[in-house]
C-alpha positions as CSV (number, residue, x, y, z in Angstrom):
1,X,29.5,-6.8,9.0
2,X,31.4,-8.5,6.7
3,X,29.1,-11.9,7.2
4,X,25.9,-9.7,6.8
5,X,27.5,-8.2,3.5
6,X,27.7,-11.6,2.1
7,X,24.7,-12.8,2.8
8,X,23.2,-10.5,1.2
9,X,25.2,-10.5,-2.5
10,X,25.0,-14.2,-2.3
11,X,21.1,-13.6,-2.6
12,X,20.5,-13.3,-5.6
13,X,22.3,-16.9,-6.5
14,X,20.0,-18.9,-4.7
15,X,16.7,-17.2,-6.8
16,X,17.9,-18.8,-10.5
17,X,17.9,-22.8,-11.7
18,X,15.2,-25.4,-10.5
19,X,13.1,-24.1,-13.8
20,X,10.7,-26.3,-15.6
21,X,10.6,-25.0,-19.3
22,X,7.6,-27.4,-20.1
23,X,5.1,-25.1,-19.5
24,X,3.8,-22.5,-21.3
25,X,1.0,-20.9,-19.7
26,X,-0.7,-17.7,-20.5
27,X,-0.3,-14.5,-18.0
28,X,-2.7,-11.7,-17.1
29,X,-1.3,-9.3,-14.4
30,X,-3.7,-7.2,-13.4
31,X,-2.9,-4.4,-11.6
32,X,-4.6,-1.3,-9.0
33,X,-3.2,1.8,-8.5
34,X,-3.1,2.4,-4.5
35,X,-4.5,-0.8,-3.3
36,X,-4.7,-1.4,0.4
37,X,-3.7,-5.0,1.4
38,X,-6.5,-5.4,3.6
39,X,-9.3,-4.4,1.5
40,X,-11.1,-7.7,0.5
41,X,-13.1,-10.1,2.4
42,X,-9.8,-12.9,2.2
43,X,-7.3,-10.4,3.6
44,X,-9.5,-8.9,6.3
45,X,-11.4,-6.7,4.7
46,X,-15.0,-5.9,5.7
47,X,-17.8,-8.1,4.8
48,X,-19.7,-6.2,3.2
49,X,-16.9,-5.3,0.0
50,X,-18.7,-7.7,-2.7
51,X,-15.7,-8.5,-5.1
52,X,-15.8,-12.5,-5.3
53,X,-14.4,-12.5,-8.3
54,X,-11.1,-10.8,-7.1
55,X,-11.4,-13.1,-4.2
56,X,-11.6,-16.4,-6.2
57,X,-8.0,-15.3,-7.2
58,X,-7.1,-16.1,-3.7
59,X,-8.9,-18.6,-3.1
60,X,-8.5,-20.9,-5.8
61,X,-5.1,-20.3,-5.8
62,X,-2.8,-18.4,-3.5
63,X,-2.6,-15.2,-1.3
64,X,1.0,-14.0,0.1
65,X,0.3,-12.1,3.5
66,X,3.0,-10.4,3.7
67,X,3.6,-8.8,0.7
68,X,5.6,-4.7,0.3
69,X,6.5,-2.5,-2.7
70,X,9.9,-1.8,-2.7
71,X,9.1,1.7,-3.1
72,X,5.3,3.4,-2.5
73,X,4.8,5.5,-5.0
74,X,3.2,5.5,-8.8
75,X,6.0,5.6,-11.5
76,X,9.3,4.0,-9.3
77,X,6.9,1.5,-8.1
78,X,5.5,0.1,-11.3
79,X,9.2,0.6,-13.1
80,X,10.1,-2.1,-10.4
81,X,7.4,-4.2,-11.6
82,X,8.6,-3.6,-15.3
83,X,12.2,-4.2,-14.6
84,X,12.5,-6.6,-11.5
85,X,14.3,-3.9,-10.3
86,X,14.7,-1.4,-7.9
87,X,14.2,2.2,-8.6
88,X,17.6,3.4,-7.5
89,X,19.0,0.7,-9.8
90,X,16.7,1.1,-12.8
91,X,16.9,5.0,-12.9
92,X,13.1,5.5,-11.7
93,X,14.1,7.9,-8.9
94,X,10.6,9.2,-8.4
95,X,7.3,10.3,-10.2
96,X,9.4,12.7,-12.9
97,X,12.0,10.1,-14.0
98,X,11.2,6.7,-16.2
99,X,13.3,3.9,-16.2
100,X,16.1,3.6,-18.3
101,X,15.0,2.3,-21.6
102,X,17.9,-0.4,-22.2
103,X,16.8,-2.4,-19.4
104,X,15.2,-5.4,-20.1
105,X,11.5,-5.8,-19.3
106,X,8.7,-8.3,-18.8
107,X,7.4,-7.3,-21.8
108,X,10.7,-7.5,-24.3
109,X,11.6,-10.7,-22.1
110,X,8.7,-12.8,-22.5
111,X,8.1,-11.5,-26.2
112,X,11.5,-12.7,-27.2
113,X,10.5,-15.7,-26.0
114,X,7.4,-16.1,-28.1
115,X,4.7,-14.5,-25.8
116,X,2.1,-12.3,-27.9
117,X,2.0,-9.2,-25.7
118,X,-0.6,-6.8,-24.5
119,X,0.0,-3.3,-22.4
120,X,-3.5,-2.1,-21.6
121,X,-4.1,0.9,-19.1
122,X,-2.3,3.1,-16.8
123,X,1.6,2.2,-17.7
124,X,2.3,5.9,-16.0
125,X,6.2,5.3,-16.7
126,X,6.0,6.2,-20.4
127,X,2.5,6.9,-22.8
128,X,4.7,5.9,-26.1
129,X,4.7,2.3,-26.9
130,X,7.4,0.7,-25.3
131,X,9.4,-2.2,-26.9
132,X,8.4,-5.5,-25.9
133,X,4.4,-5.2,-26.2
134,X,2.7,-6.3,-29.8
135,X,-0.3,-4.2,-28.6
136,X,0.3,-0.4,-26.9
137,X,-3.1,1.4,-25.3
138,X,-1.6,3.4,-22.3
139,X,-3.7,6.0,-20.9
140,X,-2.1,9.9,-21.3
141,X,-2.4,12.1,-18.6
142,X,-2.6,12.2,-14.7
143,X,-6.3,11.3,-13.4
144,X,-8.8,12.0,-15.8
145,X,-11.3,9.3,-15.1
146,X,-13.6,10.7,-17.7
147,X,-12.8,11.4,-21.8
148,X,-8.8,10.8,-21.2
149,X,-6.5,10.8,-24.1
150,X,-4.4,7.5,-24.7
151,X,-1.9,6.1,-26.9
152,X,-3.1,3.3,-29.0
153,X,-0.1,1.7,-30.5
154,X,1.6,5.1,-31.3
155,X,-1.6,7.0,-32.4
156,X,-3.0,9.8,-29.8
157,X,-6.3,9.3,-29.3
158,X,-8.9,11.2,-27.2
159,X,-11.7,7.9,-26.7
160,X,-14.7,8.9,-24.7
161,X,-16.3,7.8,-21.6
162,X,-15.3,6.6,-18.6
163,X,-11.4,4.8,-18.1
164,X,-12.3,2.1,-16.0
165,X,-14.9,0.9,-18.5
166,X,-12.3,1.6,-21.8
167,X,-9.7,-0.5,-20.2
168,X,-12.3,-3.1,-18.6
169,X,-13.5,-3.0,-22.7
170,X,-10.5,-3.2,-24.4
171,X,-9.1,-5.7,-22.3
172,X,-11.7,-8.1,-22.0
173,X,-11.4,-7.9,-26.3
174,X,-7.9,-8.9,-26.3
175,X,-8.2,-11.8,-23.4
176,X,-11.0,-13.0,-26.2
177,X,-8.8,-13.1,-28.8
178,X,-5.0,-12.9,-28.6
179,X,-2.8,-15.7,-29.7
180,X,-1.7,-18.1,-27.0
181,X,0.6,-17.9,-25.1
182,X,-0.4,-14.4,-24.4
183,X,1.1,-12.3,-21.7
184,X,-1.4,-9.5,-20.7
185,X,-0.9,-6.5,-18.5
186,X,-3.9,-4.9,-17.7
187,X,-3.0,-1.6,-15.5
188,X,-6.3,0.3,-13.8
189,X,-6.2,3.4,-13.1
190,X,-9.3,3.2,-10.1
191,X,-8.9,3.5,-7.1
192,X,-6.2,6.2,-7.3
193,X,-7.7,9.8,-5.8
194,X,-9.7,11.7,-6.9
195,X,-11.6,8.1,-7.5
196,X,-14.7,8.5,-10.1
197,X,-16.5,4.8,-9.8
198,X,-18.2,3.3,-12.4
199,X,-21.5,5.0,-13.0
200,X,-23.5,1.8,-11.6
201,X,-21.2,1.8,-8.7
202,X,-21.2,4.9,-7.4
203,X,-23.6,5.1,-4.2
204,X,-23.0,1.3,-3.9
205,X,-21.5,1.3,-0.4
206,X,-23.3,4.9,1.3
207,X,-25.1,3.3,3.8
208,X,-22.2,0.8,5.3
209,X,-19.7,1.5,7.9
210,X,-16.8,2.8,6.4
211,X,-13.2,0.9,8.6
212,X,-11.9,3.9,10.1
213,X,-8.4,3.0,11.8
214,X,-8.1,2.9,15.3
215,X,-5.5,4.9,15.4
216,X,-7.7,8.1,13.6
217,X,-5.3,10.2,15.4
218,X,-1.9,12.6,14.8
219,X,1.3,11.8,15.9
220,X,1.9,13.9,19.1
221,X,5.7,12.3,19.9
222,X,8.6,11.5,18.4
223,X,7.7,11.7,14.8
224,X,9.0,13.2,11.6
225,X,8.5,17.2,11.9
226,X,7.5,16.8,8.5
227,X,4.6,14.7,8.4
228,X,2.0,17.0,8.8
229,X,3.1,19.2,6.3
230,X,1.4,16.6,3.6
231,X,-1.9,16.5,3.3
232,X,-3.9,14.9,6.4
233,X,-7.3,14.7,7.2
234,X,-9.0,16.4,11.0
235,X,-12.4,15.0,9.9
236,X,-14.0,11.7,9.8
237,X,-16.5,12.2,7.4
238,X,-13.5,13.5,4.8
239,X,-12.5,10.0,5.4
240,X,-15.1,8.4,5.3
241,X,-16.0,9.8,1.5
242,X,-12.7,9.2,0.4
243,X,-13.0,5.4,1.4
244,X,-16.8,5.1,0.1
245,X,-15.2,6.2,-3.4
246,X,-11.9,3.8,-2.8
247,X,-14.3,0.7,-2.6
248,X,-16.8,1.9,-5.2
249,X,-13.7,2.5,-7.5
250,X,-12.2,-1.3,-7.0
251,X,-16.1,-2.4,-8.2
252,X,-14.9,-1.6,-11.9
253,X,-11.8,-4.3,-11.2
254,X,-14.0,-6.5,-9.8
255,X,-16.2,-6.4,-12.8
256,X,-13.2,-7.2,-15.0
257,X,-12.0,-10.4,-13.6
258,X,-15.3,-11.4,-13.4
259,X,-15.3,-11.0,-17.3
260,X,-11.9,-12.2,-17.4
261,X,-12.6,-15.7,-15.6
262,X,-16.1,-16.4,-18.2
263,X,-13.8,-15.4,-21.0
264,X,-11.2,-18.0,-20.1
265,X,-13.7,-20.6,-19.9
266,X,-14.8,-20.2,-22.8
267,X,-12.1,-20.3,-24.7
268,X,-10.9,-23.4,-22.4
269,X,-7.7,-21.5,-21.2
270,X,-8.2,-21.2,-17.5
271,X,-6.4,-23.7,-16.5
272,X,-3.4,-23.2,-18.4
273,X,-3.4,-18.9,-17.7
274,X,-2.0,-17.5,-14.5
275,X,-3.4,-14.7,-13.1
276,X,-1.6,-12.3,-10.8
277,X,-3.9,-9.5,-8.9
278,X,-2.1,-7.0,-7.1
279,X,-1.2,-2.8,-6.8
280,X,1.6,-0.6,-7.4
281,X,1.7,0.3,-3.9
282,X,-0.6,0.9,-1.1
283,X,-2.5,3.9,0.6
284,X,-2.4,5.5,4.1
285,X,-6.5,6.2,4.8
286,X,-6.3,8.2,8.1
287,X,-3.9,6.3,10.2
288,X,-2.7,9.1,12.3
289,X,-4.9,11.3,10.3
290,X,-2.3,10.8,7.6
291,X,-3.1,10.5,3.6
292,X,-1.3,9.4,0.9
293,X,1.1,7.1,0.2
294,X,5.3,7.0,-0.1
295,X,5.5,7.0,3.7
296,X,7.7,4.1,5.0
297,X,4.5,2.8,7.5
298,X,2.3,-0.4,6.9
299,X,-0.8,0.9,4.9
300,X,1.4,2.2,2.6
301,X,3.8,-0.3,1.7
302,X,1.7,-3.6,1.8
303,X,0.0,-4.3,-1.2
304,X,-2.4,-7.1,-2.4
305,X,-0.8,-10.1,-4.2
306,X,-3.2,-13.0,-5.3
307,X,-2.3,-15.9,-7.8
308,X,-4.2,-18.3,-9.5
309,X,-1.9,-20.8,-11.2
310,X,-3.3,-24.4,-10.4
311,X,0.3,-25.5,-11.9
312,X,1.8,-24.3,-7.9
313,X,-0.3,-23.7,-5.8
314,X,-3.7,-25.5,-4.4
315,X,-6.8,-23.6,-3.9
316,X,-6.7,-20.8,-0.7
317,X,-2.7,-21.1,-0.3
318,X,-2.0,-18.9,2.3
319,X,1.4,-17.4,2.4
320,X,2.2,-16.2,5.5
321,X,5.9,-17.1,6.3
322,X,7.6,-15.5,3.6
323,X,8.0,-11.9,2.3
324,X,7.5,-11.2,-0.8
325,X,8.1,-7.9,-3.0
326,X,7.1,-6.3,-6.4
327,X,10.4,-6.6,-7.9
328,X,9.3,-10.4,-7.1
329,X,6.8,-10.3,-10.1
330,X,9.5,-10.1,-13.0
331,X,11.0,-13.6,-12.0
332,X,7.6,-15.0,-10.8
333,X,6.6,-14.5,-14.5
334,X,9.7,-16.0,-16.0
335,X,9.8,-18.8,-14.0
336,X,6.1,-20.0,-15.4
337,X,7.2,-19.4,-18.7
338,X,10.5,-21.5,-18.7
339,X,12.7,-18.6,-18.9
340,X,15.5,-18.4,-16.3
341,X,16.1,-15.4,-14.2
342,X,20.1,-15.9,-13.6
343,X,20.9,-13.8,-17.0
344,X,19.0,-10.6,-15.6
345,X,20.5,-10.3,-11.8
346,X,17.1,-9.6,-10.6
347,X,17.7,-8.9,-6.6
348,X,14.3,-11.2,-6.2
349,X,12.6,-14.3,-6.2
350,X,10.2,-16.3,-7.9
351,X,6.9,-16.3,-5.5
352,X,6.6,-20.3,-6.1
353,X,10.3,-20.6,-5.1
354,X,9.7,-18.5,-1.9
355,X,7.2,-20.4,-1.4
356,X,8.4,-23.7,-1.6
357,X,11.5,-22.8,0.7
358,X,13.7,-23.1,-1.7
359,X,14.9,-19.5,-0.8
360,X,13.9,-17.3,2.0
361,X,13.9,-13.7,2.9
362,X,14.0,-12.0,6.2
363,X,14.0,-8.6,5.6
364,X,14.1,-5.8,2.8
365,X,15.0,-2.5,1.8
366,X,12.0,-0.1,1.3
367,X,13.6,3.3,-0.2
368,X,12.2,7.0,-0.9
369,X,14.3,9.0,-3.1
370,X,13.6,12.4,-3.5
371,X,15.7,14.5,-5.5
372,X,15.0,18.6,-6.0
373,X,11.7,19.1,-8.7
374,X,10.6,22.4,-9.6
375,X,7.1,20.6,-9.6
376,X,7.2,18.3,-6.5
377,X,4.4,19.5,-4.6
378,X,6.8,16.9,-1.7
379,X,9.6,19.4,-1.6
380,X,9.9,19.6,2.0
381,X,9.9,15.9,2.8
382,X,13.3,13.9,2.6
383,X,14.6,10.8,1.0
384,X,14.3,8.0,3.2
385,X,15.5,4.4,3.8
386,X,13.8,1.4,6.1
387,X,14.5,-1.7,6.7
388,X,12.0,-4.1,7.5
389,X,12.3,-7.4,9.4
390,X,9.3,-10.1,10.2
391,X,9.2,-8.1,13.6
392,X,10.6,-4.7,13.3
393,X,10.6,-1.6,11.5
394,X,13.7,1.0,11.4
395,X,13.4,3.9,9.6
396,X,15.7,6.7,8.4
397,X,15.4,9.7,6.9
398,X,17.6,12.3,5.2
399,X,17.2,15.5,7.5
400,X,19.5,17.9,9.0
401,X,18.8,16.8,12.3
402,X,18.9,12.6,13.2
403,X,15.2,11.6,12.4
404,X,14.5,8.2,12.8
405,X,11.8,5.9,13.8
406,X,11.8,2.2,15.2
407,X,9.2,0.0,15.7
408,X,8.0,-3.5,17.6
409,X,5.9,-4.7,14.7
410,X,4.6,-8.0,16.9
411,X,3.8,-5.9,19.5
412,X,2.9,-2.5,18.2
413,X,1.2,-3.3,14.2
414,X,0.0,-0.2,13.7
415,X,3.3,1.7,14.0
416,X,1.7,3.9,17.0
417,X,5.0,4.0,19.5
418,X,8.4,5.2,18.3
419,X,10.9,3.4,20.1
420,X,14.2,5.0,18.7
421,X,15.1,6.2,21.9
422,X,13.5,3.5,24.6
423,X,17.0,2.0,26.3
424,X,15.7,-1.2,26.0
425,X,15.7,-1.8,22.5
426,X,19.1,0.1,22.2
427,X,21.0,-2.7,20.8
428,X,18.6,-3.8,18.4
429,X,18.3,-0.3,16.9
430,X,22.4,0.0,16.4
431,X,22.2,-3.3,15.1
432,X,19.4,-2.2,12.8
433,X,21.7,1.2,11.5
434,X,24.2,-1.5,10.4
435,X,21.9,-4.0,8.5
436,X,21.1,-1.0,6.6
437,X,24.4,0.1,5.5
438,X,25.2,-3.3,4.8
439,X,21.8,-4.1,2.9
440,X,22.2,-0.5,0.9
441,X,26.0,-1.4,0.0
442,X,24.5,-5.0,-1.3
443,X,21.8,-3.8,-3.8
444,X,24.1,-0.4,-4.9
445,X,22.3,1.7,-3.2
446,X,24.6,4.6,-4.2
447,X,22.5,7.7,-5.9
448,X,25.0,10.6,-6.6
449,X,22.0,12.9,-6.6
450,X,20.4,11.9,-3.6
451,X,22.2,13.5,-1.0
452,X,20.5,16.6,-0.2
453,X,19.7,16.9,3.6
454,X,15.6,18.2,4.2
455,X,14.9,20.7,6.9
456,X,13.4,18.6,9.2
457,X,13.9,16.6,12.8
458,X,12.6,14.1,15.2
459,X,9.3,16.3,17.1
460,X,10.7,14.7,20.9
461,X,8.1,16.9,22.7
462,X,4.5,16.3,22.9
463,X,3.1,19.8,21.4
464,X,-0.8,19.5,21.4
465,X,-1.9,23.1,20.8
466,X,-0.2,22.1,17.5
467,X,-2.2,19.3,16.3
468,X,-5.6,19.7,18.8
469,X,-7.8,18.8,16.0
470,X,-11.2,18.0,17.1
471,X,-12.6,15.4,14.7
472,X,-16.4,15.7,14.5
473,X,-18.4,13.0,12.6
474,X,-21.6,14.6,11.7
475,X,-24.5,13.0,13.4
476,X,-23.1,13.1,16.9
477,X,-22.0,16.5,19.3
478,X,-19.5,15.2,22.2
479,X,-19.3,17.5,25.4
480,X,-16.8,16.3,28.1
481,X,-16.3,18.4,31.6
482,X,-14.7,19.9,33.2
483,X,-11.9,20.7,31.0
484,X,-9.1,20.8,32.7
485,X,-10.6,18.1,34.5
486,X,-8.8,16.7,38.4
487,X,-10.6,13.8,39.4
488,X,-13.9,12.3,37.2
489,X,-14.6,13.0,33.5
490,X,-18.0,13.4,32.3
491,X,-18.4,12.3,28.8
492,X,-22.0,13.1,27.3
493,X,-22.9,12.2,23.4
494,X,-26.1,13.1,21.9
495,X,-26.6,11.4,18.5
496,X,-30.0,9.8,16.9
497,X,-28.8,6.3,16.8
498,X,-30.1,4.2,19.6
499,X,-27.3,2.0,20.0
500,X,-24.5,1.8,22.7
501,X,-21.5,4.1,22.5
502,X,-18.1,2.9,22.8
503,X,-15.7,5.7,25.4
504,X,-12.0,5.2,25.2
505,X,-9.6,7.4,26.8
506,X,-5.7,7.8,25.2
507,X,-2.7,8.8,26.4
508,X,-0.4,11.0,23.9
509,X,1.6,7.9,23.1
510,X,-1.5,6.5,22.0
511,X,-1.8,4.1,24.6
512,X,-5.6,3.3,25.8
513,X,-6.7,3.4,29.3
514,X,-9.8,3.8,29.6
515,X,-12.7,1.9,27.0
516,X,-16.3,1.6,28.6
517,X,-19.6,1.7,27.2
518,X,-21.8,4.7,27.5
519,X,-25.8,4.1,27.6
520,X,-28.5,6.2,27.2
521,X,-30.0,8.9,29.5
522,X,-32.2,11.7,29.5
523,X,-32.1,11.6,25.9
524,X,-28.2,11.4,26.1
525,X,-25.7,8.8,25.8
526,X,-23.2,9.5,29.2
527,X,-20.4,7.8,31.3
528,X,-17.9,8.8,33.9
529,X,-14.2,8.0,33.7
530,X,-12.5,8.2,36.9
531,X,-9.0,10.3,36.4
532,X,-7.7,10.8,40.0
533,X,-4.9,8.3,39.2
534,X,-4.2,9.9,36.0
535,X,-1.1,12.1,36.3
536,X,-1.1,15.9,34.8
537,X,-0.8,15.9,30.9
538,X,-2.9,15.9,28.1
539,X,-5.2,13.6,27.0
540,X,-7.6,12.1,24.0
541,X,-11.2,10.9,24.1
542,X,-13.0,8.4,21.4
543,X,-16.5,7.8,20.8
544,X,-17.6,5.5,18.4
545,X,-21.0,4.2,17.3
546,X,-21.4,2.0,14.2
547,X,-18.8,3.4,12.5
548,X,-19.4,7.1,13.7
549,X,-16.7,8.9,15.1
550,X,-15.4,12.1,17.6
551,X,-12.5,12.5,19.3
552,X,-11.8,15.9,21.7
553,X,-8.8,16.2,23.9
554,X,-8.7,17.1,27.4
555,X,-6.5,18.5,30.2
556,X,-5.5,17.7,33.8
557,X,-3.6,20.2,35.8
C-alpha cells in the first residue's frame, strides 16, 4: 500500500522541466459539448460522417486513442479543463457549483504571460467574464440553440439566430484578427441534446444507417438498481433521431475549422498555431438502451482529442499507448508556450511529454460526485468512483447496499459482463478496492459533503418482466414461435427491404449464440434456430437489416 501511495504522489514530479521556452505559438482549443470518441472517420466512425476538416486535425498532426474525462459531466468537466484540475480539488462538485475563482486558469496563466485571450461560446461554469480572457462572449442559459442571450464582455445581450452560427461567426472574426500570440477557446454548444443543426444541415444524414450499438439492450444482471431510473431509450428509431441530429449538429464544428484552417493560411500563422479539437465529455447513445452521460462506462467517458502542432508531432500520430485526460490540457498548453507546470501542481501531464515517454500513466481516477440539489433531476443516483486500468474497469458506487461493477476491458469492450463476483478474478478485484483508496488518498480525494449513501444495490437476479422491452424499428414486424418455445425457434420478419436479415440469439448475460442469416420466403424473411440444447431461461432475439432493428424476448420452460 504504502509503495502504491508513493507512486502515485511522486506523479506529479515527473510531469514539470524538459520545457522549451523558445516557442511561442498561437492556440485555438476548440471544444464539443458531448462528443463521442468514435464519431469521425479517423477514430472509427462511419464513412459516411463528412467532417474532413476536423479530421485533418488528426491527421496532420496527432490523435490520442485513449483519451477519458476525469469526470463526464458539463460544468465539473470543463472546470477541469479550465483549472488542470480535478473537480473534487477545484470545488466543481457537479452541474450547480463553479470552480473556485482563486485558482489559476488557462486563461489568467497564459495572459500573464503575454497571450491575447479569447473566451468564445459555451463556458457553462460562469456567464460573467472571468479574469484571464481580454475578450468575454459566453453564451447564457441552458440549450437554447436559437435567439440565446450571451455575455459580451460584461454586457447582456440577447443576439439573434442560431448559436452554432454566432460562435462559428464571432470566432472565425477574432482568429482573423487578434494579436499574436493569441490563445483562443472556442466552446460549442452542438451537439449537446436537444441538438438543433445548422439550418443547411439539418436532413443531411436521413437516409444513412445510423451505428446502433450492438449491445441495444438493458442490463438484466448484476447492475446498478439505479440505472434505469435515468432516462433510457425501448425504441430504435428514438435512437436513431437522436443520432441523425448528434451528427447533423457536429456539421456546424466542422464548418468552423474548415474556416479556421483558410483563415490561418491567410494570415500565414498555421504553422506556428496549435490546434486542440476535443469535448467536455462523452455521450452514452443506447448502449444498454442507456442515455446520457456521467455514467462511469466507455461511451461516456472517452472523448475526442486531436492536435495539430507540427512543432511535436508528424502528420497521423497515433497515440495509442498512453492515457491521456482532460486535466491533461492545462499543462499541454503551458508546455507549448514555455511556461512550466511545476508552480501549479497540476496532477497531469503534457500530451507531448506522455507522448514521448518521458512520463507514463497506467491508470486514473474517473469520479461522480453528487451532493443533495433541490433541482437535480439525478437525485436518486449516487456518487461514484472508478478506477481504470489499460485492461480493467472497477467501479464503486455510494449505495446503501455494496454496488459495484468490474470489468475485462480486453476481453469484454463494451462493458456487457459484470464480473464483481466471478471467483476467478477475485484477487484482481480486492487488489482493485485498494488501488482506489490508495489513488483517492493521492489526489485528496476527501469531500466532506460527499458522504451521503443513495438507496440503491447491485440487481443479482435476472428480472425480465422488469425490463421486457420490445424494441420495434418501424419498417419491419418480427414474429417468433412458439413462445415458450422447447426445441426449434421460428423467427419470421416481414419488412420491404430485399436484403438479407441478420438473426442472433442472446443469452441474459448478453452472450451470443446463435447469429444466422435469414432469406426470403413467401414474401417473408425466416429461419429456424435449433434450442433443444438451450437450457430453461429467458432469452433475446436480434434482427438487423441495414441498420434496421427488433429485438423480442423469448422463453423456454
Amino acid at each position: 500500500m504504502k509503495q502504491i501511495l508513493t507512486f502515485f504522489l511522486l506523479l506529479p514530479v515527473l510531469t514539470s522541466g524538459q520545457i522549451n521556452p523558445t516557442a511561442r505559438p498561437n492556440i485555438i482549443l476548440i471544444i464539443g459539448d458531448d462528443l463521442r470518441y468514435d464519431s469521425y472517420d479517423v477514430s472509427g466512425g462511419p464513412n459516411w460522417f463528412n467532417t474532413p476538416a476536423i479530421n485533418r486535425i488528426a491527421e496532420e498532426g496527432a490523435y490520442f486513442k485513449n483519451f477519458f474525462s476525469v469526470y463526464a459531466v458539463c460544468v465539473p468537466s470543463r472546470s477541469s479543463i479550465m483549472t488542470g484540475l480535478y473537480p473534487h480539488n477545484n470545488g466543481a462538485y457537479d452541474n450547480f457549483e463553479g470552480y473556485d475563482l482563486d485558482l489559476p486558469t488557462i486563461g489568467t496563466i497564459l495572459n500573464s504571460a503575454g497571450y491575447h485571450t479569447a473566451m468564445i461560446g459555451k463556458y457553462d461554469v460562469y456567464e460573467n467574464p472571468q479574469p484571464g480572457w481580454d475578450y468575454w462572449m459566453a453564451k447564457k442559459g441552458k440549450t437554447e440553440y436559437e435567439n440565446a442571450e450571451w455575455n459580451v464582455n460584461g454586457t447582456d445581450k440577447l443576439i439573434p439566430g442560431h448559436v452554432t452560427q454566432i460562435i462559428n461567426d464571432s470566432s472565425n472574426k477574432m482568429v482573423a484578427k487578434l494579436d499574436t500570440p493569441f490563445m483562443i477557446c472556442i466552446e460549442h454548444q452542438t451537439p449537446h441534446q436537444p441538438v438543433i443543426p445548422l439550418p443547411q444541415d439539418v436532413g443531411k444524414y436521413a437516409d444513412e444507417p445510423m451505428p446502433i450499438p450492438s449491445n441495444f439492450v438493458a442490463f438484466n444482471y448484476l447492475y446498478p438498481s439505479f440505472l434505469y431510473q435515468r432516462p433510457f431509450y425501448t425504441e430504435v428509431d428514438a435512437l436513431a433521431e437522436d443520432m441523425q441530429a448528434y451528427f447533423e449538429g457536429i456539421q456546424g464544428i466542422e464548418d468552423n475549422v474548415d474556416q479556421i484552417f483558410k483563415i490561418l493560411t491567410l494570415r500565414n500563422l498555421l504553422q506556428n498555431t496549435l490546434i486542440m479539437y476535443t469535448g467536455d465529455n462523452g455521450i452514452i447513445q443506447g448502449e444498454h438502451l442507456l442515455r446520457g452521460k456521467g455514467l462511469p462506462y466507455e461511451p461516456s467517458m472517452r472523448v475526442p482529442m486531436f492536435i495539430r502542432y507540427p512543432e511535436w508531432f508528424t502528420p497521423n500520430t497515433v497515440s495509442k499507448k498512453q492515457i491521456g485526460l482532460n486535466i491533461d490540457i492545462a499543462p499541454t498548453l503551458l508546455e507549448a508556450a514555455g511556461i512550466k507546470a511545476a508552480p501549479y501542481k497540476f496532477p497531469g501531464y503534457s500530451l507531448h511529454q506522455l507522448e514521448l515517454g518521458n512520463v507514463k500513466r497506467d491508470m486514473f481516477l474517473f469520479e461522480n460526485i453528487k451532493i443533495f440539489h433541490p433541482n437535480d433531476d439525478e437525485s436518486f443516483t449516487p456518487s461514484s468512483r472508478t478506477i481504470r486500468t489499460k485492461s480493467y474497469k472497477y467501479n464503486w458506487y455510494q449505495c446503501i447496499e455494496q454496488t459495484e461493477e468490474f470489468f475485462n476491458l480486453d476481453k469484454d469492450p463494451e462493458e456487457n459482463f459484470n464480473l464483481i463476483h466471478d471467483p476467478t478474478y477475485a484477487v484482481k478485484i480486492e487488489q482493485y478496492r485498494h488501488l482506489l483508496d490508495s489513488m483517492r488518498i493521492a489526489l485528496h480525494d476527501t469531500v466532506s459533503a460527499d458522504t451521503f449513501k443513495k438507496p440503491c444495490k447491485l440487481i443479482s437476479d435476472p428480472r425480465p418482466y422488469e425490463l421486457a422491452y420490445i424494441v420495434q424499428k418501424s419498417g419491419m414486424t418480427l414474429n417468433i414461435s412458439p413462445s415458450p418455445f422447447s426445441d426449434n425457434i421460428i423467427v419470421k420478419i416481414l419488412t420491404e427491404n430485399q436484403s438479407d436479415v441478420e438473426v442472433m440469439l442472446y443469452n441474459l448475460l448478453g452472450q451470443l449464440l446463435v447469429k444466422k442469416v435469414a432469406h426470403k420466403e413467401s414474401g417473408y424473411y425466416d429461419t429456424t434456430i435449433n434450442g433443444n440444447n438451450l437450457p430453461p431461461g429467458i432469452y433475446l432475439v436480434r434482427v438487423t437489416q441495414n441498420g434496421d432493428m427488433s429485438s423480442q424476448y423469448i422463453f423456454k420452460n
